[in-house]
N, C-alpha and C positions, 0 to 999 in steps of 0.2 A: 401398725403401719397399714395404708388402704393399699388393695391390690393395684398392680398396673395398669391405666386403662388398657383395652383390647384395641391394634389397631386391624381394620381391615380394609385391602387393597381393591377396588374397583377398576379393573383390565376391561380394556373396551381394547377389541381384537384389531379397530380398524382404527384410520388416520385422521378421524375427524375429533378437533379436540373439542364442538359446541356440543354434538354427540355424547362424548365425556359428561361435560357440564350438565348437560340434560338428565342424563341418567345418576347423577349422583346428586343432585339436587331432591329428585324423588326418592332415593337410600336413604336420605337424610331423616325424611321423614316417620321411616320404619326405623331408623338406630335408635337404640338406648343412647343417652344422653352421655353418658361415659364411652362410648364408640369413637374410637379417631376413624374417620373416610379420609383415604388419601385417593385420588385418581392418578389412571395412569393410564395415556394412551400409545399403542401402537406411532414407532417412530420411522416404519417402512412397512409398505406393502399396500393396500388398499384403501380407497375412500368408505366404502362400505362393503359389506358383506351380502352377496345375493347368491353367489354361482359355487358352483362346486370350484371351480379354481381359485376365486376368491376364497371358500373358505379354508384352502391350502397354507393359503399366501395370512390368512389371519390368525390359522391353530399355530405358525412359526412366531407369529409377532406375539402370541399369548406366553410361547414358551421362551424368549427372550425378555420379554417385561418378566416373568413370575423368576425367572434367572439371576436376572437385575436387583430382583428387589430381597431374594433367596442371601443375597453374595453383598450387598449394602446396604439392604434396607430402604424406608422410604420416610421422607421428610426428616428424617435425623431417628428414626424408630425402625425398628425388625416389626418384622412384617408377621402377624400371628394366625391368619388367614385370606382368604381369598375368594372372589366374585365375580365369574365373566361372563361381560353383561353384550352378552348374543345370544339370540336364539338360533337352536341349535348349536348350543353348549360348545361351539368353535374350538379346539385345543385343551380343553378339562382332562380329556383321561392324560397326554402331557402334562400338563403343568398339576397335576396329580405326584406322577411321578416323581416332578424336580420340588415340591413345596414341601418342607415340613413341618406345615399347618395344614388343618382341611382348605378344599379346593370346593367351590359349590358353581354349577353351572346355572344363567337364569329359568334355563326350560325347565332344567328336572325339580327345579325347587318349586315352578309356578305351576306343576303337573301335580306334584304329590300334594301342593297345598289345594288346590281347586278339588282335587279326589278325597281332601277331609271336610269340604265341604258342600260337596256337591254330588248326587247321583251321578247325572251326565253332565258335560259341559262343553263348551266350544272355546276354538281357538282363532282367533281372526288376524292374521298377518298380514305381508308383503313383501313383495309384489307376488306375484300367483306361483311365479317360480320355483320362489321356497315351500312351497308347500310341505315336498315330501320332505323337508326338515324337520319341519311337525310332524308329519307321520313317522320318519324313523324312530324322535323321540319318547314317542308315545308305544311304539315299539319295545321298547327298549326298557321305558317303564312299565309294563303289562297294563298298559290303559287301553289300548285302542278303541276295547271296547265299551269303553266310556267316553269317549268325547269325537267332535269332528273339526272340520279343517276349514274354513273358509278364509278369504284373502279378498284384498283390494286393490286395485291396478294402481299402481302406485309405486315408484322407486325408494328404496330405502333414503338415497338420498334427499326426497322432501322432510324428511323428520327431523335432519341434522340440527334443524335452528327451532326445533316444538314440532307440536303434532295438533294443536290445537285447530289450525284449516282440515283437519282429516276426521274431524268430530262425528259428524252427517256418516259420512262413508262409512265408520267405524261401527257406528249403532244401528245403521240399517241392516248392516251383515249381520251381527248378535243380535238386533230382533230377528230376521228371517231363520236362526237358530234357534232361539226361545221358542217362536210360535211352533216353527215347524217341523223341530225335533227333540219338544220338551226340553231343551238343556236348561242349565238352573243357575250356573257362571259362569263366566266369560276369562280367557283369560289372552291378556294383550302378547301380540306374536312378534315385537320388537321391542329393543330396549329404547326405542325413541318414540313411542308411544304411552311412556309413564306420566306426563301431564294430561292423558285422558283419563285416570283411572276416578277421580272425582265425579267430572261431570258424566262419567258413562253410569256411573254406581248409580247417580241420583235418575237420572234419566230409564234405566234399565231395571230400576229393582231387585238385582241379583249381582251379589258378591262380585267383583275386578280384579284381580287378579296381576301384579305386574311383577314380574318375575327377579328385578334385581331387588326389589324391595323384600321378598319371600325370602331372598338366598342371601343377604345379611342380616336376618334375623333369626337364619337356620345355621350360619356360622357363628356367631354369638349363642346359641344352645349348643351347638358341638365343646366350644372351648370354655362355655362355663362346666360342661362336662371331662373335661381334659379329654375328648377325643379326636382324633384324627385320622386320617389316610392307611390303612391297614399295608404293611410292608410284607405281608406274608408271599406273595407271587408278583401279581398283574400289576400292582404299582409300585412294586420295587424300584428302587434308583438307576435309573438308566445303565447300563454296564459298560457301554462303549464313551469317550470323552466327547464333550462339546465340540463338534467340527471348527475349523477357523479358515477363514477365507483365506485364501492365497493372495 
């Protein structure tokens, strides 16, 4: 009898459901063939994610979708892991907690893949705000001092429908990286910037990087490994009950 396929869940933190479509269109690309992608987007809270109270308002909607789909599943299937596709990992160590399947966030997957292959590397996001969202990331993974941080004046909200008008912008920042800080990969600082990962690769000569595609292909080696979410402290199952609104 052939195994189950694996299905895994694409959480996009925020309310935009082209956003969604965007970014799972490019998963698709990286899943094995036996992969079910289901998406699921945020059904309250923000149109996108840039600010620190946005991302309050998006780690709650993470932890509601991974709840949702924990408690019924998604497209008529349990849910066997998970992919939230923001930079700046929005709600992971949460939905950590309440999943039990691995939980993979887009930065840290597109951080430790760019670090196997690459000396240094850059990161080119937006809008300039987020920055230190990359930099806590990178923090957090003991990279810092492998890569840097550049950005483009640019709202999250232009990517919602492609990113492809943001081409020029995108590769200027990663050459002025390349040239002038030796970096060797690039890796894309939004989940609505995965329809540049083609044309930047060919234009740039150096590995792309797009993080929701790194982080379901790093969930499918967890669960061909049967591992998951270690329960032994920090992500224990929450102790106190789901609040409920009044």
């Amino acid at each position: 009898m052939s195994a189950r396929p694996r299905t895994i869940m694409i959480v996009n933190p925020n309310t935009t459901m082209s956003m969604t479509d965007t970014v799972v269109t490019g998963a698709r690309r990286a899943a094995a063939a036996s992969t079910r992608l289901v998406a699921s987007t945020a059904s309250r809270g923000v149109a996108s994610v840039e600010s620190n109270t946005d991302e309050v308002w998006g780690a709650l909607a993470v932890a509601e979708q991974v709840r949702a789909a924990e408690a019924g599943g998604a497209g008529g299937w349990p849910v066997d892991g998970y992919v939230v596709a923001c930079f700046g990992d929005t709600g992971v160590d949460a939905a950590r907690e309440i999943a039990r399947g691995p939980v993979l966030g887009m930065t840290e997957a597109a951080l430790v893949t760019a670090a196997m292959l690459a000396s240094r590397f850059t990161i080119v996001t937006l809008p300039p705000r987020t920055r230190e969202q990359s930099h806590r990331a990178l923090r957090r993974t003991g990279l810092a001092h492998r890569a840097s941080v550049w950005a483009i004046d640019e709202p999250v909200a232009s990517v919602h429908d492609g990113s492809r008008h943001l081409l020029d912008a995108v590769r200027a920042q990663a050459r002025a990286a390349i040239d002038g800080e030796g970096a060797e990969a690039l890796v894309l600082g939004c989940a609505g910037l995965a329809d540049l990962v083609g044309p930047l690769a060919a234009s740039l000569d150096v590995p792309v990087v797009d993080g929701v595609a790194a982080a379901v292909t790093m969930v499918e080696g967890l669960l061909a490994q049967g591992l998951s979410t270690s329960r032994a402290g920090t992500y224990r199952a929450p102790e106190q009950p789901w609040p409920v609104s009044a």
